[in-house]
N, C-alpha and C positions, 0 to 999 in steps of 0.2 A: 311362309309361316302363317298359320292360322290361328285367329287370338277367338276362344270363344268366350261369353260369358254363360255363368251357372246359374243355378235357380237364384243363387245369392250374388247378384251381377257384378258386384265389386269386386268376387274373386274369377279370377279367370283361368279357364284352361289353354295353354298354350302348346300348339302342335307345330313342333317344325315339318320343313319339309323334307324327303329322305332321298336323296338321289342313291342310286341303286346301279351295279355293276358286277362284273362275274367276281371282284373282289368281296364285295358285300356291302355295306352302304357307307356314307356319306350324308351328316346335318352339321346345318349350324344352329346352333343350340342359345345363343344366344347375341344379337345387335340390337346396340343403343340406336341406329338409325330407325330399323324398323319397329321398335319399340316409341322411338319420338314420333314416326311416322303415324301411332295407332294411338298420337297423344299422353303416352305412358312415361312420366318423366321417374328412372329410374336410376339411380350410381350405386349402384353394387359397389361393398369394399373389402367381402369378406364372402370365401366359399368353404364350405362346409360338409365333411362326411362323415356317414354312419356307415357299421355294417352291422347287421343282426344275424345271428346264427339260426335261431330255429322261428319258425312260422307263427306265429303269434304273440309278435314281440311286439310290445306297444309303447310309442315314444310321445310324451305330453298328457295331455293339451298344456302347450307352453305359448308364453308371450313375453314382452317387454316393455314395462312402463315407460311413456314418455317423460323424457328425452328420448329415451336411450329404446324406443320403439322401432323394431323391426319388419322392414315387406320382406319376406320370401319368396325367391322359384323356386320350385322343389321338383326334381327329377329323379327317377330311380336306373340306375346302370346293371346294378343287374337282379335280377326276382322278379317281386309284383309287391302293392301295399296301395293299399285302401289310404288314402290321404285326405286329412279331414280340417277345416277352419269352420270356426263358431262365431259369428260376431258378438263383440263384447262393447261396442259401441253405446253407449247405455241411451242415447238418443236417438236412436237409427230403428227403422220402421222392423227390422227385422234384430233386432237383436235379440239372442240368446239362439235362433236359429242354427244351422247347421247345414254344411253342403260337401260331397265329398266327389271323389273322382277315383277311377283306376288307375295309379299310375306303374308301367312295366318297362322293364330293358326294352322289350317289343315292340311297344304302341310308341314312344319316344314324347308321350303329353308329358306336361310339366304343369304344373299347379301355381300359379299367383297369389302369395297368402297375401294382401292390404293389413299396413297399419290398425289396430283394432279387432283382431280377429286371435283368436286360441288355434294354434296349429299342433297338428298330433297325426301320427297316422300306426297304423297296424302292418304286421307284416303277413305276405300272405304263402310265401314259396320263403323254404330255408334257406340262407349264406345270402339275404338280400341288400343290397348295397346303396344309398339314398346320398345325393350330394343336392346341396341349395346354395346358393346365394342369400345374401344380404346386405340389406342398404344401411345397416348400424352396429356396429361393434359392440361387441358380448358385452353385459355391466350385469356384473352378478347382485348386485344392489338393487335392481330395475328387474330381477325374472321375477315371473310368476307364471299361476298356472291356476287351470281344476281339473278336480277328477276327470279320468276318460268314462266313467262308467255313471255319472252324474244322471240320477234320473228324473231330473226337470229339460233336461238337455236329449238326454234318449238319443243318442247314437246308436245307431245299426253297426257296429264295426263287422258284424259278419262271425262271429266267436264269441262264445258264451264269457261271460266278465270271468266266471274262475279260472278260466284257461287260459289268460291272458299274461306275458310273461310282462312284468314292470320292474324299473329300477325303485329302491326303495326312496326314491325322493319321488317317485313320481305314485306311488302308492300311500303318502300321505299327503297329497296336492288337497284344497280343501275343495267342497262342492261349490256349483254356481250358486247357489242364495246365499251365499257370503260373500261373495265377488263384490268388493267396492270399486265398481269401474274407474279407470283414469284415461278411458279415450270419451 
């Protein structure tokens, strides 16, 4: 498994390794050993999927206030999507920042969203399929969010903002200079 960090070093990308056979492959996708091993103290309690029909479907930017704050892995099983965390950390050298990654059925990376970060990604191939993990259980009391198309924030998703398909809660998320942080 190969744990990289991104320009935003807190988040990480995470590459298993693919054992490969005339059946067709083989990962392990996720151990607490070599995650303790790479110092990563993580307990997932809760795994999570989406599926999006068509190619420019956009999920977030969401978070959850502490207590009830969530890390995510995020992997994709099957399509492609641009996956994105923002830090919201209001004391951290990089906050408001942004960093994202490819993730595909294909490439088999998976994305480490950290506590304090806005997670959202885009989809990029229709019928795409997104399962994560989480180290804290849903409290609808603790979501929040901002816009994906926030222009202090300036995400490149790769699709112009009107093409972008949103659920109507995530269409009235508010932008980041109203954000009163709680990490």
């Amino acid at each position: 498994m190969e744990i990289t960090p991104l320009e935003l070093p807190d988040v990480l990308l995470i590459t298993p390794r693919r054992f490969h056979d005339g059946r067709g492959w083989f990962e392990e996708t996720w151990s607490q050993r070599r995650m303790d091993d790479a110092g990563l103290r993580l307990e997932f309690v809760q795994d999570n999927q989406s599926l999006s029909g068509p190619a420019g479907t956009v999920r977030g930017l969401h978070f959850q206030a502490p207590p009830y704050a969530q890390a995510k892995l995020v992997r994709c099983v099957a399509g492609a999507i641009l996956d994105v965390a923002v830090d919201i950390r209001r004391n951290s050298p990089t906050y408001g920042r942004w960093v994202s990654a490819e993730l595909t059925a294909e490439n088999g990376a998976q994305l480490l969203v950290p506590h304090g970060f806005a997670h959202g990604f885009v989809t990029l191939k229709p019928d795409t399929s997104v399962c994560y993990k989480v180290d804290g259980y849903y409290d609808k009391d603790s979501e929040g969010g901002i816009r994906f198309d926030d222009p202090d924030v300036a995400i490149d998703w790769g699709i112009a903002n009107e093409d972008a398909i949103l659920s109507d809660k995530d269409r009235i998320l508010p932008p980041f200079s109203e954000l009163a942080s709680v990490f």
